[in-house]
VONUBA-187734 format. One line per 5 residues: their letters; for each residue x, y, z of C-alpha. Coordinates in nm, 2 decimals, always signed. Layout:
A	X,Y,Z ~ ...
This chain:
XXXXX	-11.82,+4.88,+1.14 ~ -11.61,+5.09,+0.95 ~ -11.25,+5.01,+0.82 ~ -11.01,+5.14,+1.07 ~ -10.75,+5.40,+0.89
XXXXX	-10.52,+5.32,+1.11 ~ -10.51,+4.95,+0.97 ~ -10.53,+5.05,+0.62 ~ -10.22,+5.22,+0.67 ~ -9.98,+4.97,+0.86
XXXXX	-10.15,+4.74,+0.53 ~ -9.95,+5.00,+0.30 ~ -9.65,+5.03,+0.52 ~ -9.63,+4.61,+0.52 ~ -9.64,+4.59,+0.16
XXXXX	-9.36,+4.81,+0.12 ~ -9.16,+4.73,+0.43 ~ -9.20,+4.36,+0.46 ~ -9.29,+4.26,+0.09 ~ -9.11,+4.46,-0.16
XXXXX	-8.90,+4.61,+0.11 ~ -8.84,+4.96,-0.10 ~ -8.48,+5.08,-0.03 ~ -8.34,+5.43,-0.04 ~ -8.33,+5.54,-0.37
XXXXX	-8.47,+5.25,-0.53 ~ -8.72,+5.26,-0.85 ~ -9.07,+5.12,-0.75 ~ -9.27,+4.93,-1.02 ~ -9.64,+4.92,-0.89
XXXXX	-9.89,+4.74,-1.08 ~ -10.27,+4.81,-1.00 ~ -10.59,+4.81,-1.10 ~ -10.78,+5.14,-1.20 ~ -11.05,+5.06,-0.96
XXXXX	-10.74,+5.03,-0.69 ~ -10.63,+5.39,-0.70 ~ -10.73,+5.51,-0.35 ~ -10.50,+5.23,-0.19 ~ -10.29,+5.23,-0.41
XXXXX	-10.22,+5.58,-0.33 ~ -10.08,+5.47,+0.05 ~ -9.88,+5.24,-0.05 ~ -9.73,+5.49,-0.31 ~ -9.67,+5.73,-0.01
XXXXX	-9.54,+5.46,+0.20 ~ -9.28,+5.37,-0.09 ~ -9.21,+5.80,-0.08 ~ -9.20,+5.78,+0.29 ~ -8.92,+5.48,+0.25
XXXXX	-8.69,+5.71,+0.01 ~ -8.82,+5.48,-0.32 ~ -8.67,+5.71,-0.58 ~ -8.96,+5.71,-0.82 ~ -9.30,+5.49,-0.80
XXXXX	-9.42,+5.41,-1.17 ~ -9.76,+5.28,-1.21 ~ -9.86,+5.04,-1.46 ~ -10.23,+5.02,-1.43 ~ -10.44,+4.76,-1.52
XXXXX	-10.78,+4.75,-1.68 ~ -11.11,+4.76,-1.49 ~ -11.30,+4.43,-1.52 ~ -11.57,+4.60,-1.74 ~ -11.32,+4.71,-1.96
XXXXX	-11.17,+4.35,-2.00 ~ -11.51,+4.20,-2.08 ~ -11.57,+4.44,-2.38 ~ -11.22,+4.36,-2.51 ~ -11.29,+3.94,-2.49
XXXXX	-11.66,+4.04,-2.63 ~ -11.60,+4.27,-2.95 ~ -11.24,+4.29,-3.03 ~ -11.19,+4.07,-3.33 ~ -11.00,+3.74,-3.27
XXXXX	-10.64,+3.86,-3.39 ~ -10.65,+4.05,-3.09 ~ -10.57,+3.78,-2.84 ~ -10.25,+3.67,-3.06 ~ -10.09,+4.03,-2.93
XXXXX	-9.92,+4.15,-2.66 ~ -9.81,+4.51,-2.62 ~ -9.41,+4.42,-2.64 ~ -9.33,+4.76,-2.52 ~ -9.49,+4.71,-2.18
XXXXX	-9.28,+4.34,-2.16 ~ -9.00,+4.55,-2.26 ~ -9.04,+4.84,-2.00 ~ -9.08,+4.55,-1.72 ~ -8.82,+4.38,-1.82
XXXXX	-8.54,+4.67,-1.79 ~ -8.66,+4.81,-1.43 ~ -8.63,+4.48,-1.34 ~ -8.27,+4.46,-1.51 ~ -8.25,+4.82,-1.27
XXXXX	-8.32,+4.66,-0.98 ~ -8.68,+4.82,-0.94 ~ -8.87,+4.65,-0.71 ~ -9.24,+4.53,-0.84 ~ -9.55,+4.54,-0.64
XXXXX	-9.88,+4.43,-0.76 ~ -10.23,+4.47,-0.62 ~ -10.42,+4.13,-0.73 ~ -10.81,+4.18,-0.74 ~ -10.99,+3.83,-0.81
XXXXX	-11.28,+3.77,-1.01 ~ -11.39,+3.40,-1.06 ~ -11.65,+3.53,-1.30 ~ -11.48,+3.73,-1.54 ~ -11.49,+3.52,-1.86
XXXXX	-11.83,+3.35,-1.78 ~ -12.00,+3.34,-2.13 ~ -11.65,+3.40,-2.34 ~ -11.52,+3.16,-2.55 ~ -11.27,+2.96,-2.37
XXXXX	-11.03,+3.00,-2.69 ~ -11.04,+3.36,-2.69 ~ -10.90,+3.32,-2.32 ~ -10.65,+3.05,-2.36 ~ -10.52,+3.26,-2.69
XXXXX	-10.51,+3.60,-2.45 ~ -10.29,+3.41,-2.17 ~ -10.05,+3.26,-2.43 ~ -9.98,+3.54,-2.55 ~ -9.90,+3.72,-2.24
XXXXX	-9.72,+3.44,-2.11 ~ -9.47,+3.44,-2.43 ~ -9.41,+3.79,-2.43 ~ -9.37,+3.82,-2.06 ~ -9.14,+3.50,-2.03
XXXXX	-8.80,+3.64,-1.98 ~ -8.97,+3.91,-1.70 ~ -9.14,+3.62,-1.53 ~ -8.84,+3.43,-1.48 ~ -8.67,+3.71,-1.35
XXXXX	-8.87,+3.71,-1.10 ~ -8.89,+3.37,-1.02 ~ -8.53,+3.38,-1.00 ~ -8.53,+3.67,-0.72 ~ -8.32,+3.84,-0.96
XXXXX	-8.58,+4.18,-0.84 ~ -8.77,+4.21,-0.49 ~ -9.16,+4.12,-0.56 ~ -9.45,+4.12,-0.35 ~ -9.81,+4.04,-0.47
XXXXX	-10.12,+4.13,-0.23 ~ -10.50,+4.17,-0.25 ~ -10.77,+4.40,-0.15 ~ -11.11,+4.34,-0.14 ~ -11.35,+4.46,-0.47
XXXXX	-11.73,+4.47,-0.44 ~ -11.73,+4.17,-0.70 ~ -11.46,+3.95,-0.47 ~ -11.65,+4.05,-0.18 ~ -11.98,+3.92,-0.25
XXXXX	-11.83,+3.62,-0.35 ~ -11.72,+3.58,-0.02 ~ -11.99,+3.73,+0.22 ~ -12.32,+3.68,-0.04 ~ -12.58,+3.69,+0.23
XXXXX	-12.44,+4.05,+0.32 ~ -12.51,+4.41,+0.09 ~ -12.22,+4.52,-0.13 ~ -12.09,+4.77,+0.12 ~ -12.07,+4.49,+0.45
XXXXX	-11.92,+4.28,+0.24 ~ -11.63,+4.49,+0.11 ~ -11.59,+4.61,+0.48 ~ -11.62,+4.21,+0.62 ~ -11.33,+4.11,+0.37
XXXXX	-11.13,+4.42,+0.45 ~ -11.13,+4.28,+0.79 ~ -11.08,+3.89,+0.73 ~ -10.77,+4.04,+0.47 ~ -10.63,+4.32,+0.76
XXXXX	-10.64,+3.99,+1.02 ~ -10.52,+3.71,+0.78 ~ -10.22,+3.94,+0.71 ~ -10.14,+4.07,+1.06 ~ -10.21,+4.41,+0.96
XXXXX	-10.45,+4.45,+1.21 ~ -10.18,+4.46,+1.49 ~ -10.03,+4.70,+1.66 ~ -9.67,+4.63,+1.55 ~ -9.74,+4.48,+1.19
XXXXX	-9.38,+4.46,+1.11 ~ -9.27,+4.27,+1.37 ~ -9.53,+4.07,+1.43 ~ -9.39,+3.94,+1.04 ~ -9.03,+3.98,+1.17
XXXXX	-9.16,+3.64,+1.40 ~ -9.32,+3.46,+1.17 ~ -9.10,+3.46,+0.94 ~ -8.83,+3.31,+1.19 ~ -9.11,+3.01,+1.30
XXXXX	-9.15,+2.94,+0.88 ~ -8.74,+2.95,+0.87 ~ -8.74,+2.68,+1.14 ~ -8.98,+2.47,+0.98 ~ -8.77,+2.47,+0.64
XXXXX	-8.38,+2.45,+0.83 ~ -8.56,+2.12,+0.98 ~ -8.71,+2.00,+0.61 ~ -8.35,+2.05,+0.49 ~ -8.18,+1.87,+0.77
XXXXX	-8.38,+1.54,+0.67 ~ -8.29,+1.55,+0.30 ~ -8.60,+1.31,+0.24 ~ -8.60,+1.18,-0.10 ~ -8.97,+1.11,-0.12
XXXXX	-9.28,+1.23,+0.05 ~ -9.60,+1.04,+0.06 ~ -9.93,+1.19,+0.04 ~ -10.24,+1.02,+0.19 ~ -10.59,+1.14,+0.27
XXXXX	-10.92,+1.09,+0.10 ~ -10.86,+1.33,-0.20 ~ -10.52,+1.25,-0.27 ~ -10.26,+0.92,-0.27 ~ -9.95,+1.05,-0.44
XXXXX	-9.58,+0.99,-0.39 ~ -9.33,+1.30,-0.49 ~ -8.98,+1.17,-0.54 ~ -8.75,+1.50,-0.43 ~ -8.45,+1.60,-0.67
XXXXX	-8.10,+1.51,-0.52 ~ -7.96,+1.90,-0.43 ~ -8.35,+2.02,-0.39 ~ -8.41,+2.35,-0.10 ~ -8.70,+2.39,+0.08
XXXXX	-8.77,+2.82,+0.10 ~ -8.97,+2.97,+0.33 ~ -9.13,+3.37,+0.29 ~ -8.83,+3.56,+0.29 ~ -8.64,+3.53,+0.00
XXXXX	-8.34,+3.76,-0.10 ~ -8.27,+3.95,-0.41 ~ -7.97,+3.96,-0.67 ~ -7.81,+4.26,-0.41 ~ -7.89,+4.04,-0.10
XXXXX	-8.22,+4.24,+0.02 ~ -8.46,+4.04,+0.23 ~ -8.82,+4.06,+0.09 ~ -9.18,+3.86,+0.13 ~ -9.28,+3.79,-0.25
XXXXX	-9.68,+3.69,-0.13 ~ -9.84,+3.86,+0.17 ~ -10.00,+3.67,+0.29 ~ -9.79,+3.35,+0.33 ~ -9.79,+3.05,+0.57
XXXXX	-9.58,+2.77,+0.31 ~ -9.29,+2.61,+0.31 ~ -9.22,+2.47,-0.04 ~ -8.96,+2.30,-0.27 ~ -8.98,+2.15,-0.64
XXXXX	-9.04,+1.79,-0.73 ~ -8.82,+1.60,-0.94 ~ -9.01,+1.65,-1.30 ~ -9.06,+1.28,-1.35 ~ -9.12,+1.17,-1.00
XXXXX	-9.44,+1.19,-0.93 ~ -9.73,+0.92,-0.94 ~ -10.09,+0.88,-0.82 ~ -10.40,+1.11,-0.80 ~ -10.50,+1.40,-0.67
XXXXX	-10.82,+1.59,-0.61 ~ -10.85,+1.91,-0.59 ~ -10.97,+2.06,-0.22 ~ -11.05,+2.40,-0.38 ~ -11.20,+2.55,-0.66
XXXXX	-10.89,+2.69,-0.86 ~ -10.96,+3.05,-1.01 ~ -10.76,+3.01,-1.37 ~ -10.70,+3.42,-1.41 ~ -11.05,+3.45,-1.42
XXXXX	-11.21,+3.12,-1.51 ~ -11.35,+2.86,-1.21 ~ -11.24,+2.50,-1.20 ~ -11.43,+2.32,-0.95 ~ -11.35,+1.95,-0.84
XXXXX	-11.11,+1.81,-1.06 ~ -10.89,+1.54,-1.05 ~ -10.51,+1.46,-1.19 ~ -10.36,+1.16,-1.24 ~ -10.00,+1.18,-1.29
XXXXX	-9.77,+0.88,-1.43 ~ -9.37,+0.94,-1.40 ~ -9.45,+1.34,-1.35 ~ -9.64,+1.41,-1.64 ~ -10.05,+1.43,-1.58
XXXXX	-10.22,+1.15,-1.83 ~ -10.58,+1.15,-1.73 ~ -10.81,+1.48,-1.58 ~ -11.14,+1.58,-1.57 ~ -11.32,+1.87,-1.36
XXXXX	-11.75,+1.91,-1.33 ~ -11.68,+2.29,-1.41 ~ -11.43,+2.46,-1.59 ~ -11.30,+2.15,-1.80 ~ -11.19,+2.33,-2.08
XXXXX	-11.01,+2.62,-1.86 ~ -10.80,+2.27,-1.73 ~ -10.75,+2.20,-2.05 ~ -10.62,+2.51,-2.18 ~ -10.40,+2.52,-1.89
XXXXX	-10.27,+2.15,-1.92 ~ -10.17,+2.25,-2.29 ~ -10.00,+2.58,-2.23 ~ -9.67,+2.38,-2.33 ~ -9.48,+2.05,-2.30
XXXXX	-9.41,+2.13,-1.86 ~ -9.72,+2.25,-1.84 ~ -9.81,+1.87,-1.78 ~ -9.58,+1.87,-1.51 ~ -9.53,+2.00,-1.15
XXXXX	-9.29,+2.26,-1.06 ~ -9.36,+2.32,-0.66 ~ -9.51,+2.13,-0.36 ~ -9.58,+2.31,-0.03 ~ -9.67,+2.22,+0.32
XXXXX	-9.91,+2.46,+0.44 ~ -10.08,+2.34,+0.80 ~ -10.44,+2.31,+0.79 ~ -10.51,+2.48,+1.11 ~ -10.30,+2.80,+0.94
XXXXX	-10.52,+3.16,+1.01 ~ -10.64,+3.15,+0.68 ~ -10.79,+2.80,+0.69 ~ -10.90,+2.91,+1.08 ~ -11.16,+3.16,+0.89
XXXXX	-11.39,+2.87,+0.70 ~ -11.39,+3.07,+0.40 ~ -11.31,+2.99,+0.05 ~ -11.13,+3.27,-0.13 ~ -11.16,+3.21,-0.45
XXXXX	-10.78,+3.36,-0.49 ~ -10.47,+3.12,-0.48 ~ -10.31,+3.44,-0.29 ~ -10.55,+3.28,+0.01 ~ -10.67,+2.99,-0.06
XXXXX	-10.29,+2.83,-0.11 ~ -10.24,+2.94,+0.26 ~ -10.48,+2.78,+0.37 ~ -10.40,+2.44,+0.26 ~ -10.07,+2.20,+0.11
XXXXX	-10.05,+2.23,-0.26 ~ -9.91,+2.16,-0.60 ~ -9.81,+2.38,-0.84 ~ -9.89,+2.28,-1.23 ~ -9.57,+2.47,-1.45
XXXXX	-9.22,+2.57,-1.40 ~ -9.00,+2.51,-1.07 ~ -8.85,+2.84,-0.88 ~ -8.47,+2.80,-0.95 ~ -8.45,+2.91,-0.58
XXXXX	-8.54,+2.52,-0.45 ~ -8.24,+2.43,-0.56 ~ -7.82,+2.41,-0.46 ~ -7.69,+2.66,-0.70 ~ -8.03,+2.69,-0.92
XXXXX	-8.02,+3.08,-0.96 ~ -7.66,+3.02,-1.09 ~ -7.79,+2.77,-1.34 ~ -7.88,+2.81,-1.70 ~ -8.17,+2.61,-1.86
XXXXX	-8.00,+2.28,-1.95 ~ -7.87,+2.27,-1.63 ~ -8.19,+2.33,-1.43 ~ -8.35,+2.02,-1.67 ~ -8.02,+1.80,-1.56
XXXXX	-8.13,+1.87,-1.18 ~ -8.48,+1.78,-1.22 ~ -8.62,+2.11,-1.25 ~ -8.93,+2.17,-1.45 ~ -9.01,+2.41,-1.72
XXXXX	-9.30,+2.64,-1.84 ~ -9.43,+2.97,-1.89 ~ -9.71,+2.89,-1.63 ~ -9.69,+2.83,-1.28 ~ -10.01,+2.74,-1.10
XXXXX	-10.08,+2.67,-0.74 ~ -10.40,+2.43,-0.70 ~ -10.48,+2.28,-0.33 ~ -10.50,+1.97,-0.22 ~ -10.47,+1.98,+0.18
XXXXX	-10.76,+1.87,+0.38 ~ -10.83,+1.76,+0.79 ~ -10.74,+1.41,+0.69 ~ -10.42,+1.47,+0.54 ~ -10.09,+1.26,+0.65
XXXXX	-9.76,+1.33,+0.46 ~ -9.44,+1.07,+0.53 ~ -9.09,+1.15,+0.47 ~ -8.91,+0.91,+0.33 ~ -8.50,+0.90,+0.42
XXXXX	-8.21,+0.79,+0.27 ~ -8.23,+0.43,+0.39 ~ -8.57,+0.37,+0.29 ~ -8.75,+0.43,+0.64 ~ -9.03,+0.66,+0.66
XXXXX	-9.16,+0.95,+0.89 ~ -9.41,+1.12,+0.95 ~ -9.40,+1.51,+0.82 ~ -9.80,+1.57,+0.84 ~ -10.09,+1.40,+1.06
XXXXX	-10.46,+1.50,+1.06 ~ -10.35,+1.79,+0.83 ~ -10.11,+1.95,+1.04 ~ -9.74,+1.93,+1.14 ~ -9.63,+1.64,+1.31
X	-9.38,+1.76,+1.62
């Protein structure tokens, strides 16, 4: 059946109301895909409609347009960035211009191109948008980051259907796994937000030092840095405004200290790389650092990714994500670590949100490295949770507790 408008519009209004939470008079950063336009055009009015001062859109190539780039344009080309778009992010952001981005997956964009034409592309963009990206990941700006469905991500996810019931079957697995679907949107958010809160003020209360992962794909132990936070969805900005960075989101998360983890881990997902598909890989990690990994597809994508830079051997996030969570409830595979990481506990490979910590936003570089942080221009979320999964907490004294049983919470 058709898309209800009446959904597609309390979608819009969540973005800007929940996620970036636009405030009177605010500037709007919106970054979209060309092939996005007609929603991104309700969220625009939705930003309007919420006294945003001005909405600038920074639009992003089509997926056809990308492909001729990484199949013609000489090899130079992936050493460059356009500095002047780093530069325009980085001073709405020093405005306090909330950013909103539309992320459209496709796990098959750079099947065929050389994998060194990628890896060049994403250093690159990662150098030049370094100082932007921590601002973010400082909540120095209010964020959000969402997804709608694309003919391409659509049959990935409904194949057995044509191209139009499968854009209108994801548009209402994405309206449901988001709440959007409801009559009251916002508040339904407003309460789950205050259940993810109570699941981090207990985390916190503990003050484990170690957790202990068990299940068939994984037998890890995370040491926990000293004046570590775990965060739930709402976070607040350098003025104090509550905003959602991810919509969807069912985590609660905190950092690892750098050199305290050890064991293996298999991935439970297939980890879209921006656009590249690594499919059941494993990480063995030795005082923090990953020494040994292989992957049946996408090996060189892991490579590329485990050589980004000297943390990018390194974890900077682990989150607790029930398996019984509404996204994992649908049986799909998203192909999109929007989804799939809310679906399932996992890792991220790259830097640590300065947020985790006591006083980390406060805290310059060598500081952050002195807490236990990591540090790196990449931050990936890969997913290891799974219907066998049990997680202990380990105390002060040495006794442990259980955190996770059969993949869920343990009350």
């Amino acid at each position: 059946m058709p898309v209800n408008e009446q959904h597609l519009d309390r979608y819009a209004e969540l973005i800007v109301k929940v996620g970036a939470n636009v405030q009177p008079g605010q500037k709007v950063v919106f970054q979209a895909p060309v092939t996005a336009a007609p929603f991104a055009a309700r969220v625009v009015r939705k930003a309007y409609e919420a006294g945003a001062m001005v909405v600038l859109m920074d639009w992003m190539d089509s997926d056809e347009i990308i492909r001729h780039k990484f199949e013609l344009a000489p090899d130079e080309a992936f050493d460059w960035y356009p500095m002047w778009r780093a530069k325009g992010l980085e001073e709405m952001v020093d405005d306090n211009a909330a950013v909103i981005q539309i992320y459209i997956p496709n796990p098959d964009l750079y099947e065929g191109i050389d994998p060194s034409r990628v890896a060049a592309a994403n250093r690159a963009r990662l150098k030049a948008l370094e100082r932007y990206r921590k601002r973010l990941m400082n909540d120095d700006a209010s964020w959000c980051l969402f997804s709608i469905p694309s003919p391409v991500w659509a049959k990935r996810i409904f194949p057995e259907l044509d191209e139009a019931e499968a854009v209108e079957s994801l548009w209402s697995l994405v309206l449901s796994m988001t709440r959007a679907d409801l009559d009251d949107p916002v508040k339904a958010w407003r309460e789950h937000l205050d259940a993810l809160g109570r699941r981090r003020d207990r985390l916190n209360a503990r003050r484990y030092r170690k957790l202990h992962y068990k299940s068939a794909h994984v037998d890890l132990s995370i040491e926990l840095p000293e004046q570590h936070l775990w965060i739930s969805a709402d976070a607040r900005n350098g003025k104090g405004t509550a905003f959602v960075p991810n919509i969807p989101t069912e985590e609660v998360f905190t950092l690892p200290l750098k050199t305290g983890v050890n064991g293996v881990v298999h991935g439970t997902m297939p980890l879209n790389y921006r656009g590249s598909l690594i499919e059941n890989f494993r990480l063995e990690f030795k005082d923090g650092r990953i020494v040994n990994y292989r992957a049946e597809k996408g090996e060189e994508a892991l490579r590329n990714l485990l050589d980004t830079d000297e943390g990018s051997r390194y974890l900077g996030e682990i989150a607790l994500v029930p398996y019984d969570s509404p996204i994992s409830r649908t049986g799909k595979i998203f192909y999109n670590t929007l989804f799939d990481e809310n679906a399932s506990c996992h890792l991220a490979i790259g830097a640590a949100y300065p947020t985790t910590l006591k006083g980390g936003r406060e805290m310059d570089g060598e500081a952050l490295r002195a807490a236990g942080a990591n540090e790196s221009m990449v931050h990936e979320d890969f997913m290891i949770g799974s219907a066998d999964l049990s997680i202990d907490g380990e105390l002060a004294d040495g006794t442990r507790e259980p955190v996770f049983r059969n993949g869920n919470w343990a009350e």
